[in-house]
KEVEX-807781 format. One record per residue: residue in one letter; x, y, z of N, C-alpha, C in turn. Coordinates in pm, whole numbers, plus 50000, padded with zeros to 5 digits. Example, Ala and Ser with C-alpha at 12.3 -4.5 7.8 and 13.67 -1.06 7.14 Angstrom:
2
a513194943150780512304955050780513204967050780 s512854977550708513674989450714512905000350787 
end
This chain:
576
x914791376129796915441385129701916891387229744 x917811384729676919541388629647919471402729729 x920411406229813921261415929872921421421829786 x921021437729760921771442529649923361450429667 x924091450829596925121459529650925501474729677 x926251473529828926231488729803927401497729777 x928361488129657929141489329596929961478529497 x930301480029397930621470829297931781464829325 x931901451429422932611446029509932621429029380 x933641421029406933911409629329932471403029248 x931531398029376930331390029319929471402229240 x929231414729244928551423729213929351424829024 x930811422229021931061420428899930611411328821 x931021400728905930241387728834928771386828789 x928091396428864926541392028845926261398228681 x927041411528706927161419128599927591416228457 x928741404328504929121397328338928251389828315 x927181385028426926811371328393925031381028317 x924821387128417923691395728334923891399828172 x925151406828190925121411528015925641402327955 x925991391727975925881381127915925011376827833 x923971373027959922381370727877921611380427817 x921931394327824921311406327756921441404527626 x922861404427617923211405927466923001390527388 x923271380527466922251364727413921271370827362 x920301379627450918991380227386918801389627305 x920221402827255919901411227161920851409627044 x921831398527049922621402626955921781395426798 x920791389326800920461390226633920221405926612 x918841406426675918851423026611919851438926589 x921161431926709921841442026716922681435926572 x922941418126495923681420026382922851427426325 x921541426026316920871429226199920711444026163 x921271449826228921861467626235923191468226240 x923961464026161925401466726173925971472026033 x925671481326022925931490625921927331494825902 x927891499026004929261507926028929941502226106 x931351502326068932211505925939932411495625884 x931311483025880931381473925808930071466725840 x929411466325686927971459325733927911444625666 x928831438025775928991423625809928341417125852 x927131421925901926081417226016926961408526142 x927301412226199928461404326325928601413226459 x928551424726456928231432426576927651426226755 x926731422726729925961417426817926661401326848 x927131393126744927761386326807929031388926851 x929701394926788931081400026838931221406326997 x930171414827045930001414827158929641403927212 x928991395827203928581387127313929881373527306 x930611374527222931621368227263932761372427354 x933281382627312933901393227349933231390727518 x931981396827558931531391827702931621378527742 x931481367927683931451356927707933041357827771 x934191360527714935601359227760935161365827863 x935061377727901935501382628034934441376928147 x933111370228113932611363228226933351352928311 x934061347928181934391333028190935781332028242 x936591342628267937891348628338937201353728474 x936181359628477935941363128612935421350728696 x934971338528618934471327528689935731320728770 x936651321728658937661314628664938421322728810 x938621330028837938811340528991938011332429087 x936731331529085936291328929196936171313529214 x936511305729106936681288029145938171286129194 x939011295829186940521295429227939961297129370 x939081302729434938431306229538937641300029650 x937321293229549935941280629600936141273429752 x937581270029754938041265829911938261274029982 x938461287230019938561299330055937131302730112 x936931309730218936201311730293935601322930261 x936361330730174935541345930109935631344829982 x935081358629913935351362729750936651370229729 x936811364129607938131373529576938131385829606 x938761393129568939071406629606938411414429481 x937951429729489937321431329375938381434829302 x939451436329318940871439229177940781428729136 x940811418729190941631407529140939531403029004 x938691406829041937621407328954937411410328866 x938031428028863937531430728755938791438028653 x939671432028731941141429428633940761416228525 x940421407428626940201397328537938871397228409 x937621406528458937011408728387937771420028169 x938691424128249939311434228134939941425628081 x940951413828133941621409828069941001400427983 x939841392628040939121380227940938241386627794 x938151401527865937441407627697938691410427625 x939951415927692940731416327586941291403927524 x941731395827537942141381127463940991376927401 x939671380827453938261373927361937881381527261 x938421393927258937531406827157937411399627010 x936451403327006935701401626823935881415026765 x936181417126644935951428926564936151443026658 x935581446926549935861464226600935231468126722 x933801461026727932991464326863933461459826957 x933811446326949934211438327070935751446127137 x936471452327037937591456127091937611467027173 x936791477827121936211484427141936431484527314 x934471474227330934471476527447935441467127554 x936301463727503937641457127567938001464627623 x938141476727541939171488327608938031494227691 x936671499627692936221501627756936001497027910 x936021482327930935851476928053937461479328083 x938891478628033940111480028079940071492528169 x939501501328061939481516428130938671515428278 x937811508628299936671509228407937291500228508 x937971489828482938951484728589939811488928667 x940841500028546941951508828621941211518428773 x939991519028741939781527228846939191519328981 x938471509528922937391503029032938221490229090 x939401484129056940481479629115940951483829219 x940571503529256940951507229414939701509629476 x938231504529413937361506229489936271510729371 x934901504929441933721501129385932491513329394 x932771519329504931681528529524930991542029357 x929961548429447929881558429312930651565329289 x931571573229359932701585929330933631575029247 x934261561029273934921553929174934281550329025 x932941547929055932481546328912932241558728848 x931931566528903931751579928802933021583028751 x934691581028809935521580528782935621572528638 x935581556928707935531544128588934851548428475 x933921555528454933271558228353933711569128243 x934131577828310935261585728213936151577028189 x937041569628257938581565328244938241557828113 x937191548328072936441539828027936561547127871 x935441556727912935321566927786936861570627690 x937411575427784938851582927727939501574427704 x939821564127773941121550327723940291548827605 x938631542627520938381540727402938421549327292 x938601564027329938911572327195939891572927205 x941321567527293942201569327245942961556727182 x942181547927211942561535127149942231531526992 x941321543526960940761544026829941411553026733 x942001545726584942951559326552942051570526494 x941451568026437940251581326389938781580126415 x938361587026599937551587526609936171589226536 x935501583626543934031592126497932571589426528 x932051602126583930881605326630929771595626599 x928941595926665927721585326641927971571526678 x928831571226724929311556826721929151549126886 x929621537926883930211532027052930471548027147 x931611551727016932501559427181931921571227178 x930541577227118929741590027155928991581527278 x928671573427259927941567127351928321567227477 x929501558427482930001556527609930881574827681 x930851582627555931311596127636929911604227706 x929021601027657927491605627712927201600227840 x927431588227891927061579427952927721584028103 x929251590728075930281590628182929221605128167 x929431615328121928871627728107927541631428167 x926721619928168925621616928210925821619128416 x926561611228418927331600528557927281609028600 x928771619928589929161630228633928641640828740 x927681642528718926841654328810925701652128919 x925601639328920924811629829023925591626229170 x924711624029272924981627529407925801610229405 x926281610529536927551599329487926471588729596 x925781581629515924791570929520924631559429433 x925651546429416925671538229338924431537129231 x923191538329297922031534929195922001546129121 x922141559629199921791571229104922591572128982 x923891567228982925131571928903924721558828754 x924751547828833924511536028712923401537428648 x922701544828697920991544928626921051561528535 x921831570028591922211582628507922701577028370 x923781569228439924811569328325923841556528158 x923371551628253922141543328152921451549928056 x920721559028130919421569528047920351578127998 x921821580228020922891593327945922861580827759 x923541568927803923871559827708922731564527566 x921271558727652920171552627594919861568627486 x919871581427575919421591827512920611593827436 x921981589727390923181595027283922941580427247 x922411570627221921961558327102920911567027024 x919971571827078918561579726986919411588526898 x920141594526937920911607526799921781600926734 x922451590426715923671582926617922731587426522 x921661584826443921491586726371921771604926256 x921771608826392921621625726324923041628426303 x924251620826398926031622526418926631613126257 x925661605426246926881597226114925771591626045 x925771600625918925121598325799924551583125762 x925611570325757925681560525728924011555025796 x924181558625895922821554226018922091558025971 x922091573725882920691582325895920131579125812 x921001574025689920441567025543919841551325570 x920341544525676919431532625685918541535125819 x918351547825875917481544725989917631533026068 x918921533526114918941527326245919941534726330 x920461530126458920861534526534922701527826508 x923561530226586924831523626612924351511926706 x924911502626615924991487426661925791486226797 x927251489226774928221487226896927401492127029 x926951509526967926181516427111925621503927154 x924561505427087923551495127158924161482827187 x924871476527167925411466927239925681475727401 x926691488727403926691490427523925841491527673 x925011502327570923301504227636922901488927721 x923311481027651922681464827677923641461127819 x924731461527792926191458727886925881468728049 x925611482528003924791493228084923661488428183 x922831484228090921311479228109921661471528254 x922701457628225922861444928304923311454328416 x924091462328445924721468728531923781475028638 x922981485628524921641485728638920591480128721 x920711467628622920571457828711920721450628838 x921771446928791923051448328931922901453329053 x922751464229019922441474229177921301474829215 x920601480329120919111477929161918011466329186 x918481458929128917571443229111916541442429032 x916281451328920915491455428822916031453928725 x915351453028587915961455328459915391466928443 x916241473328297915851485428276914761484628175 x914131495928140913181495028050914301495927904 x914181485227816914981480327761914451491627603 x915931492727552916271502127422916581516727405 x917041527227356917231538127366916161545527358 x916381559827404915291571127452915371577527341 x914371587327261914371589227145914061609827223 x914631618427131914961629727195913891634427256 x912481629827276911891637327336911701626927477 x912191615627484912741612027626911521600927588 x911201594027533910011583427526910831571727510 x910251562827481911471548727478911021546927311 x911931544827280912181539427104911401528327106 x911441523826939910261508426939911131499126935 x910731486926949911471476126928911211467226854 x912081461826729911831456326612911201443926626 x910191438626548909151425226576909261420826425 x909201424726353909061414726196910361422626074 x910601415826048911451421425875911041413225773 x910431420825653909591414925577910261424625439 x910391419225361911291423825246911721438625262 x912981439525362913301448025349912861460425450 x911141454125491910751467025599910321461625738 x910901473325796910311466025982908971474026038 x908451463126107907141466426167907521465526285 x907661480526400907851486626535907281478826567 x907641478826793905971479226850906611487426977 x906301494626985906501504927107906171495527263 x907041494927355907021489927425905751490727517 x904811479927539904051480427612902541484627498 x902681487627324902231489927267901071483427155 x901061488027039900321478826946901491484026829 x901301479026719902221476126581902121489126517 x903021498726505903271507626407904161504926340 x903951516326225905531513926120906251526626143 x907461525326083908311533626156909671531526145 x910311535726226911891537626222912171529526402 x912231518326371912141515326542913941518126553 x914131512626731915141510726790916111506526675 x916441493626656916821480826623917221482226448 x916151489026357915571486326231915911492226158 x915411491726047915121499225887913811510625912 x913781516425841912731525225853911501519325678 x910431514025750909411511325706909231509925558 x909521525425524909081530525396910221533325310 x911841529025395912631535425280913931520925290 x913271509325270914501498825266915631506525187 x916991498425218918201505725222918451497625081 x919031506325026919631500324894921431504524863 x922011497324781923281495524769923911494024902 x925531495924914925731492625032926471505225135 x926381498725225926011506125360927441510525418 x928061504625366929831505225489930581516225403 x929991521625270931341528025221931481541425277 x932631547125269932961558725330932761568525287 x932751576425343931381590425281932151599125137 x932681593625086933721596524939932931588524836 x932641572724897931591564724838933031556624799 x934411554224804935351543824788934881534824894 x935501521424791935331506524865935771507824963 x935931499825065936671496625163937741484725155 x938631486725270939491474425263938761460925241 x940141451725172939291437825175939631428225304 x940431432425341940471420325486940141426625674 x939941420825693939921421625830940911415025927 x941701425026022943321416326064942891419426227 x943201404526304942981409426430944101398126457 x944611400426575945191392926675945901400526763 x946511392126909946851394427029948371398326987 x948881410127104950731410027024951171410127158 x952241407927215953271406727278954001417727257 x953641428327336955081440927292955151447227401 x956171457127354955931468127485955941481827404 x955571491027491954881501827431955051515527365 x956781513627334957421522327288957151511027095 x957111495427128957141488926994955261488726929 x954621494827044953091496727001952841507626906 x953931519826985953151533226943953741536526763 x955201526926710955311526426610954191517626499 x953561511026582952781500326508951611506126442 x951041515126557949701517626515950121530326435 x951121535326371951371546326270951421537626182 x952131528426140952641518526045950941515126006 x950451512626089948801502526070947841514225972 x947951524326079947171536425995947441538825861 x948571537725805949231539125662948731523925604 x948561519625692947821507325543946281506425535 x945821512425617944071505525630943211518025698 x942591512525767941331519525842940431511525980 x939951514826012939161509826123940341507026263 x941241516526237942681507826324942281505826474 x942061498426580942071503926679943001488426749 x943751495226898944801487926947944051491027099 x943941480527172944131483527295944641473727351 x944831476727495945601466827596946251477727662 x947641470027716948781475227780949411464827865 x950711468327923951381456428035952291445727915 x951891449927856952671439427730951931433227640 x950491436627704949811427527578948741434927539 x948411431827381947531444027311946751435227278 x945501439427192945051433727094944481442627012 x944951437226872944981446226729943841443326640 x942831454326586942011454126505942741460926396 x942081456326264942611468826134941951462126024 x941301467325915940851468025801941971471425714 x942591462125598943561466425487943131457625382 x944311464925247944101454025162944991450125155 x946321444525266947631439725243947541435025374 x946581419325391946781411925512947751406825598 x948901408325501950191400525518951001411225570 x951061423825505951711433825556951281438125752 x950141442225724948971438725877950351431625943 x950121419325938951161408126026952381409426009 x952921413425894954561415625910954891428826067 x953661437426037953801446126103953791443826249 x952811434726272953051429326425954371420626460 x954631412726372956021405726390956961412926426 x957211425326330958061436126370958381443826498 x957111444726593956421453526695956751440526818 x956341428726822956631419526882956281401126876 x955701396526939955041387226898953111385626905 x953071379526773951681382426750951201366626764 x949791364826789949481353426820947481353626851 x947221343826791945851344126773945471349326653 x945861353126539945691357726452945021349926300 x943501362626310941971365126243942551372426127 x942641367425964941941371425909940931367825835 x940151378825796938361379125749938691382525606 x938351375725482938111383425383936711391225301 x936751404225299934991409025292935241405625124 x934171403425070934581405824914932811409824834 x932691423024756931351428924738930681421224588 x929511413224655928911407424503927421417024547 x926971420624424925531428824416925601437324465 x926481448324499926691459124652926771462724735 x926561451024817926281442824933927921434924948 x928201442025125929361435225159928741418525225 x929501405425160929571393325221930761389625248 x930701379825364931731372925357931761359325210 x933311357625186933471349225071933621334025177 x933191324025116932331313625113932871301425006 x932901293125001933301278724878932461272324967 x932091261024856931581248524943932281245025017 x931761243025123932051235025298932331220125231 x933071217625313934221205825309932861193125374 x933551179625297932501172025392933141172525567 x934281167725585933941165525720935631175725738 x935861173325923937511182825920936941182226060 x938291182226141939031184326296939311191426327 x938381204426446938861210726536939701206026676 x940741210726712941571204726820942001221126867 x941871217126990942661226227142944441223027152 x944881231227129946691230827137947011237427232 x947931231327306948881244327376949631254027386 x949921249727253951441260627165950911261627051 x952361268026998952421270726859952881260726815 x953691252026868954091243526756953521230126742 x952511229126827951581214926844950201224426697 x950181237426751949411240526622949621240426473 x950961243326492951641237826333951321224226300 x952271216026401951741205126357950471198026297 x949381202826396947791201026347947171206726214 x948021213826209947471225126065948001217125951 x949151215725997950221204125826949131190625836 x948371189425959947641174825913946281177425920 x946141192425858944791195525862943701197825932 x943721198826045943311203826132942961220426126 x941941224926209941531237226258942471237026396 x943001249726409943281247026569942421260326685 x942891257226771942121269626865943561266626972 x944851278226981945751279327071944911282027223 x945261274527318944941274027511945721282327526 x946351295227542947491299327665947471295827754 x948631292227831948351296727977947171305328024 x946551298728145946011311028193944901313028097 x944081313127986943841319627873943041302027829 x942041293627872941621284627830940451294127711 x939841285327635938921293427505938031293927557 x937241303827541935521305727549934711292327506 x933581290027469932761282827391932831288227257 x932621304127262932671313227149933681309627036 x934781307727110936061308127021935991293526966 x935451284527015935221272026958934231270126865 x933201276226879932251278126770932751287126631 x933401299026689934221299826568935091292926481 x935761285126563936671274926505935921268326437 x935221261526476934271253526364933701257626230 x933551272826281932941281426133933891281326080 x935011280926105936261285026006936111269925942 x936351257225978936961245125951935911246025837 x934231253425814933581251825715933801236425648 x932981229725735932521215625708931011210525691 x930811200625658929301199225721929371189525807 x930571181925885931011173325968931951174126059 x932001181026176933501182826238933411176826361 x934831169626365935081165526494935741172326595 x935411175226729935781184226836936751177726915 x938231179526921939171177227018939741187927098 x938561186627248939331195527372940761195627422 x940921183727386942691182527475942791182427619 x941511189427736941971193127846940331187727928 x940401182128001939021177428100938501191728146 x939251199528187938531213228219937691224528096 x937881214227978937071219227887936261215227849 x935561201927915934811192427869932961202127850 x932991213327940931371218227909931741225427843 x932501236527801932771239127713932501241827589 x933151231127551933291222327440931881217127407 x930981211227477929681207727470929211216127439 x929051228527524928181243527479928741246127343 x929861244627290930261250227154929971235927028 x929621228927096928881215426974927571215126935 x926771222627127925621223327072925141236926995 x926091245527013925411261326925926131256226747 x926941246826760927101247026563926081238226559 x925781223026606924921214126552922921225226531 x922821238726609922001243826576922261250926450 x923221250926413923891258526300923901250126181 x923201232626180923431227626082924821216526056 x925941215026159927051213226156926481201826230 x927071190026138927471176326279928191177626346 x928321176826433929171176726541929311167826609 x930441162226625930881148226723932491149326833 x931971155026979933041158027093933741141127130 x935091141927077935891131927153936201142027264 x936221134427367936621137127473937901134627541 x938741142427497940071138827465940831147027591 x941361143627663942271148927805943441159527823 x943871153027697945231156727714945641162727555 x946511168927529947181174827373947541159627290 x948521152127403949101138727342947701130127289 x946361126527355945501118927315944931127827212 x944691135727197944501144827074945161143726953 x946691144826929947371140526816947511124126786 x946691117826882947121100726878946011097926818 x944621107426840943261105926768943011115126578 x944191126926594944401130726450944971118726344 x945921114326427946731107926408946281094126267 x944551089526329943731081426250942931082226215 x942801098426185941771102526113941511101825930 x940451094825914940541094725752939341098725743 x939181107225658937721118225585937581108725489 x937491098925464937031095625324936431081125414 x936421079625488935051071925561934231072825609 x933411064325656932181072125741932111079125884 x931511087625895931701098026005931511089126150 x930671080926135930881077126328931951066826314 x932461057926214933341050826163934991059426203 x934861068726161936111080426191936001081726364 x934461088126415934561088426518935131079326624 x934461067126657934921059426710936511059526685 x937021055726564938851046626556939401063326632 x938841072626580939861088926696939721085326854 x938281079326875938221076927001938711068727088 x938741055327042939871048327066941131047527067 x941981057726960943101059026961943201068627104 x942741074127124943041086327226942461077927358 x941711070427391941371065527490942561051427558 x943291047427395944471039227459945661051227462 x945671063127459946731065027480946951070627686 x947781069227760948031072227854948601089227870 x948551099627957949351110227917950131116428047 x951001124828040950961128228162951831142328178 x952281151828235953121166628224953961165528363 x954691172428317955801179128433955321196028477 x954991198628537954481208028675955381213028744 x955451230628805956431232828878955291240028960 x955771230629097954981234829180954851248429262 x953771254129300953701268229310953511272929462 x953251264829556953271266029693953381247229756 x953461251129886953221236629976952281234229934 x951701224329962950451217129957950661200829932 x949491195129970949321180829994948871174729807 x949781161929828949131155529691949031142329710 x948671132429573948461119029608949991109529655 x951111116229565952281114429633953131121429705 x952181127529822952631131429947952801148829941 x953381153730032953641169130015954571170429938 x954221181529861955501194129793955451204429829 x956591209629794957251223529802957151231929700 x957171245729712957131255429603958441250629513 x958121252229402959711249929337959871228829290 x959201224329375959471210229339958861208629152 x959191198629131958791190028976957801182828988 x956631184128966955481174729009955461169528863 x955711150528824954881143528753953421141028742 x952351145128706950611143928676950811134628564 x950541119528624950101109028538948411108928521 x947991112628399946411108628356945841120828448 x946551127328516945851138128583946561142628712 x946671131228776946911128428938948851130728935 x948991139329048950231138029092951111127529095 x951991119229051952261107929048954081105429118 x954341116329066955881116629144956131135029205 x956581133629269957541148229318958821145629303 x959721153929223961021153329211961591168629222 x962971167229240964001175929241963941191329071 x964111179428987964271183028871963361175128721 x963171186028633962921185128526963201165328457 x964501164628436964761151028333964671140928492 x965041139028580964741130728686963351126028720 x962431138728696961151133428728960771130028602 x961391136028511960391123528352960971114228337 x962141110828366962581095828367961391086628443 x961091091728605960391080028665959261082228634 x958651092628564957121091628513957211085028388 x958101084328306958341073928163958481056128237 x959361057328313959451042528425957551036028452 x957211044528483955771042428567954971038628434 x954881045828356953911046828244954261030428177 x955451031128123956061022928056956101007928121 x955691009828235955460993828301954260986528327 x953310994128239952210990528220952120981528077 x953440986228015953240984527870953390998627807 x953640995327642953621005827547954391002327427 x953701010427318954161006127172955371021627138 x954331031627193955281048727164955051054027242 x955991062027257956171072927370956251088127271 x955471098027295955381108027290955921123027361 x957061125227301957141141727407956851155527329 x956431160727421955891174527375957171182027447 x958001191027427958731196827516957941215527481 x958151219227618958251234227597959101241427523 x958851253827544959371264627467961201267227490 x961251264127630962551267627721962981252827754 x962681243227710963151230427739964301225627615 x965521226327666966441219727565966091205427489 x966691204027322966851193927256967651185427329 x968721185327403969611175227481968421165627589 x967231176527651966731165927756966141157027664 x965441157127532964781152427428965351137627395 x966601136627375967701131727341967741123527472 x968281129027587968431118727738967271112527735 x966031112527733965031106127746965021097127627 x965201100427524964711090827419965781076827405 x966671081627462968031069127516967361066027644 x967081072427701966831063027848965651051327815 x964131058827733963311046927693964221032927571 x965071036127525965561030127419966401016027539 x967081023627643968291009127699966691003427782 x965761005927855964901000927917963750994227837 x963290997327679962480992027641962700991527512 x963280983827447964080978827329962140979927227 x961370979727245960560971927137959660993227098 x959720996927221958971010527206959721023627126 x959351027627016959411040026945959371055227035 x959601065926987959941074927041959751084026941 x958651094526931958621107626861958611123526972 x959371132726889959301144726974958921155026902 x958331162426937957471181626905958091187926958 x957751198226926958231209426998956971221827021 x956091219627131955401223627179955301237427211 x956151245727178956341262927171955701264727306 x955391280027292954741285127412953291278027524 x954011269227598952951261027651953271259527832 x952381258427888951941256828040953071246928119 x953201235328041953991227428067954871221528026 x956181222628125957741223228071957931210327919 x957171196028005957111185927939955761182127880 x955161175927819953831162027797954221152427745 x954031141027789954241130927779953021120627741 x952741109527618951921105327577952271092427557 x951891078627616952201067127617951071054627552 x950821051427380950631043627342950891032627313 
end
């Protein structure tokens, strides 16, 4: 049996993302299938578990930076990274939600793990999410998570006692949503988001204890709620844990005898709601935030903003999607940007829908302007930041968006290669063909768009993308970040590292010196075109020196250039 911890130290985070990870794997159908408020989208339950999926997959990413290192990271450097991967991953309102929730729980447990810090973390947690929310309201996530810290609070400073308080605080303020916000009480169920937390909670107690908890909320006289087993037009059949089949009002459900009729999200006036849904990441600072989210409130509802340090991420419900985004443009730079359109047929909120396309190309970009490009040639894209590679999640979304019944998957990057697999095999369960080129680089990616024709046959398409991208060669300019040993010898912090096909291939002084001899190298193998991607901060003149330098050395080879916007690397270079 695992060491348990006797304080929430780096691996003790990890176990924790990786637990509620699989919690909410295993609850988010039933938690969509209760998502009533403030939009009954049915998406809740996945929105969290993507949303977790980012911050696991940032905290993994900590400890493989690690892997040669003789210890674990540090727990700041954990569960910083844990806040930051839910915030760039957040889904919807819930997911943002508890973005800000784990941000809040970082600020504190960044100086230490014990119980007096988490009972701390747990307020900080609480209070950063109602204030990240512009018009609180009861019954919801953030009654939850204020019960939970409230719970914490008055317990002897004993890691298990505090996480297991703050659990049974959660589980017993999930049982009353119903009595705090009408919306619930009329469909007999509970708050979706809560219970997502309860679940996030659950893994935690885990954690420390090496137990799971007895799984679902406590119902006021302290018994455990039922847990939903069948939906059959409209009604659910309980089963009390450890029980036999009643009907009822379980955990999860509808209540038996009174299926819900008309729809569920409108606001207690009984007006529609907005028609879009606006999310994306902004770039600001926080004197250009606090105008935003007044501006946001005057157009919509559901507003909530969190982050900080410069970077937010923005939820909002309006019916002026465009305005939404002017508004972030204004505030700073916006990027990643979701919108959803809800639109009401029969009373019932759906998402709007056309027939799915026969086939269409998801591709991994580095920038913005390799994403433009992909988009003018039709493409889905999914932007890499720096730092910021995609979930699986976010790839599976991508695919939902491209709404095909055929899509082809271009990673762009070898470190996305499982990935990318995990996000082929959750659409092909979805009904979606799916076919992963395995594509390296951004340049073999646009060399495989490049010959793509939808009006042939699908492994016919597959293959000629695959081949195009498999003859193309690629390679980036790198600024190196400490000493260290490579295949062409040592560098220095500050040097120009050429990565031909992967591998270090030159060390140079400077920027246009080392792409000259990595264009030299490439180019003496052969080549028909040369490809540059330049960065964001890379002048049109080096564009220009290079495309003369291949021109006096190789009279027969072509030359195209991008402009690769906000991307990792100064140069890319692509040699067909």
């Amino acid at each position: 049996m695992p060491q348990l911890p006797d304080d929430l130290d780096a691996v003790a985070v990890r176990t924790w993302c990786s637990l509620a990870l699989e919690a909410l794997g295993r609850e988010r159908a039933e938690i969509d299938a209760i998502n009533v408020y403030p939009i009954a989208d049915g998406d809740t339950g996945t929105n969290l578990y993507l949303t977790v999926e980012s911050a696991a997959a940032a905290v993994e990413a900590v400890f493989a930076a690690h892997e040669t290192g003789a210890t674990a990271p540090a727990t700041a450097d954990a569960v910083r990274a844990m806040a930051h991967g839910a915030l760039i991953g957040a889904r919807g309102n819930s997911g943002t939600i508890l973005a800000q929730l784990l941000r809040g729980m970082a600020g504190v447990l960044a100086d230490g793990g014990d119980a007096a810090h988490l009972r701390l973390a747990l307020t900080s947690a609480a209070d950063a999410a109602r204030q990240a929310v512009a018009h609180p309201v009861e019954g919801t996530v953030l009654t939850v998570a204020a019960e939970a810290a409230q719970a914490a609070r008055g317990e002897e400073p004993d890691l298990r006692t505090v996480v297991t308080a703050a659990y049974e605080g959660a589980r017993a303020a999930l049982a009353r949503t119903p009595e705090q916000l009408a919306v619930l009480g009329r469909a007999g169920v509970v708050d979706a988001g809560g219970r997502g937390l309860v679940a996030v909670l659950g893994a935690l107690v885990e954690t420390v204890t090496g137990q799971a908890p007895v799984r679902g909320p406590r119902t006021a006289s302290g018994n455990a709620a039922k847990a939903p087993v069948t939906v059959d037009g409209g009604s659910v059949v309980g089963l009390p844990v450890g029980g036999t089949p009643v009907e009822g009002v379980t955990e999860g459900g509808l209540p038996a005898s009174a299926p819900v009729e008309g729809p569920l999200d409108c606001p207690e006036d009984g007006s529609a709601g907005p028609a879009f849904e606006v999310i994306y990441l902004l770039e600001a600072r926080d004197e250009q935030v606090a105008r935003l989210r007044t501006r946001l409130d005057a157009l919509g509802d559901s507003l909530v903003v969190v982050g900080g340090d410069g970077l937010w991420h923005v939820h909002v419900h309006v019916d002026d999607a465009g305005a939404a985004v002017e508004a972030g443009v204004e505030a700073g730079r916006p990027y990643r940007i979701r919108i959803t359109h809800f639109a009401t047929e029969s009373g019932h909120d759906v998402r709007v829908q056309a027939e799915p396309a026969q086939r269409a190309v998801v591709v991994v970009v580095p920038g913005d302007g390799l994403a433009g490009l992909c988009t003018e040639a039709g493409a889905t894209t999914v932007i890499a930041r720096p730092g910021e590679p995609p979930a699986s999640g976010e790839l599976v979304d991508a695919i939902r968006r491209a709404h095909a019944r055929e899509v082809v998957l271009l990673p762009n990057d070898a470190a996305l290669r499982h990935t990318a697999a995990a996000a082929a095999e959750q659409a092909r369960t979805e009904g979606v063909r799916v076919a992963l080129v395995p594509t390296r680089a951004a340049v073999q990616g646009i060399a495989a768009l490049a010959v793509h024709e939808p009006d042939r046959g699908f492994d016919e398409d597959v293959v000629a993308m695959t081949a195009a991208a498999g003859a193309t060669r690629y390679a980036e300019l790198a600024v190196a970040e400490r000493q260290s040993w490579t295949m062409a010898g040592i560098c220095q912090a500050g040097d120009i590292l050429g990565l031909i096909d992967g591998d270090v291939a030159v060390i140079g002084a400077d920027v246009p010196g080392t792409a000259r001899t990595v264009l030299d190298r490439m180019l003496a193998a052969g080549g028909e075109l040369v490809t540059l991607v330049l960065g964001e901060d890379v002048p049109d003149a080096l564009a220009d020196a290079l495309e003369e330098h291949v021109r006096e050395g190789h009279l027969a080879v072509d030359t195209v250039v991008y402009r690769g916007g906000h991307q990792r690397a100064p140069l890319l270079i692509g040699v067909e």
